[in-house]
C-alpha positions as CSV (number, residue, x, y, z in Angstrom):
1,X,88.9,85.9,84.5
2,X,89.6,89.5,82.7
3,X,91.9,91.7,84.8
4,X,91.5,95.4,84.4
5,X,94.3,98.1,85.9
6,X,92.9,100.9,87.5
7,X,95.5,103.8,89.2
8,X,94.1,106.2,91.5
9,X,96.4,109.4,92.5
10,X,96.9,110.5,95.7
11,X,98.1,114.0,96.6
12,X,98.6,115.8,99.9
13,X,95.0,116.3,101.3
14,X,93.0,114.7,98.8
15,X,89.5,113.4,100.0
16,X,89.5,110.0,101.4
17,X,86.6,109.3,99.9
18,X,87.8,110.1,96.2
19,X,90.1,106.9,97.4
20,X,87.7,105.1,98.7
21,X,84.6,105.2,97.2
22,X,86.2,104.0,93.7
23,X,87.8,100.9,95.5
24,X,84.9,100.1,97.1
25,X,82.9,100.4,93.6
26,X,85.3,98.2,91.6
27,X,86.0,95.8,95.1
28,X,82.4,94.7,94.1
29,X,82.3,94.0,90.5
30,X,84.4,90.5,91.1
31,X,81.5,89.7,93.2
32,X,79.1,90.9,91.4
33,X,80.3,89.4,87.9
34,X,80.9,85.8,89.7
35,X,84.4,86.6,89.6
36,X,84.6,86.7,85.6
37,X,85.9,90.2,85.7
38,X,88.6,91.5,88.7
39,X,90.2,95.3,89.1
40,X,93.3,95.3,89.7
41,X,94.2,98.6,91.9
42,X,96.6,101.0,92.3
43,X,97.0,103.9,95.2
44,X,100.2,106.2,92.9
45,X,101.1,109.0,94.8
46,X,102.7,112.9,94.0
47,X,105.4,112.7,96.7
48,X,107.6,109.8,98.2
49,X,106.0,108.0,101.8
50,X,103.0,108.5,103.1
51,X,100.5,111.1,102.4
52,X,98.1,112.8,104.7
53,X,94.6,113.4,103.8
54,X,92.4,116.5,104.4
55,X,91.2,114.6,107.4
56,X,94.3,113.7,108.4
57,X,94.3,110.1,108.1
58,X,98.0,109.1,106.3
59,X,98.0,106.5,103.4
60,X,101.0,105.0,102.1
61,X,100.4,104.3,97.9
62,X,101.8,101.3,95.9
63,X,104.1,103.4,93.9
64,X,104.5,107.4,93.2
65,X,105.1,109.0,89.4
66,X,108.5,108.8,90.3
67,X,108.6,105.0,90.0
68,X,109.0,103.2,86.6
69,X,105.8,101.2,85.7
């Protein structure tokens, strides 16, 4: 199976759906490719704890730019 890393930053009121839509998308690929190729995602946020989107909905990310990779 190849493994691809994909990050997606989060900021205070960013659009859910600039979160979502992209995890969704690449969610499908394993299943679509029969599991030969597998995204490996990332939520990095601009500030420490959980983030608030424009509709208010909080997320907590994997890791912030603060954090070493």
């Amino acid at each position: 199976m190849r493994r691809i890393a994909i990050a997606t930053l989060i900021f205070p009121n960013f659009q859910l759906l600039d979160l979502a839509g992209p995890w969704d998308a690449f969610g499908e690929i394993k299943v679509l490719s029969q599991g030969e190729v597998e995204y490996q995602l990332t939520a990095i946020g601009t500030t420490r704890g959980q983030i608030r989107s424009s509709s208010g909905l909080t997320v907590t990310p994997d890791q912030t730019i603060f954090d070493d990779c």
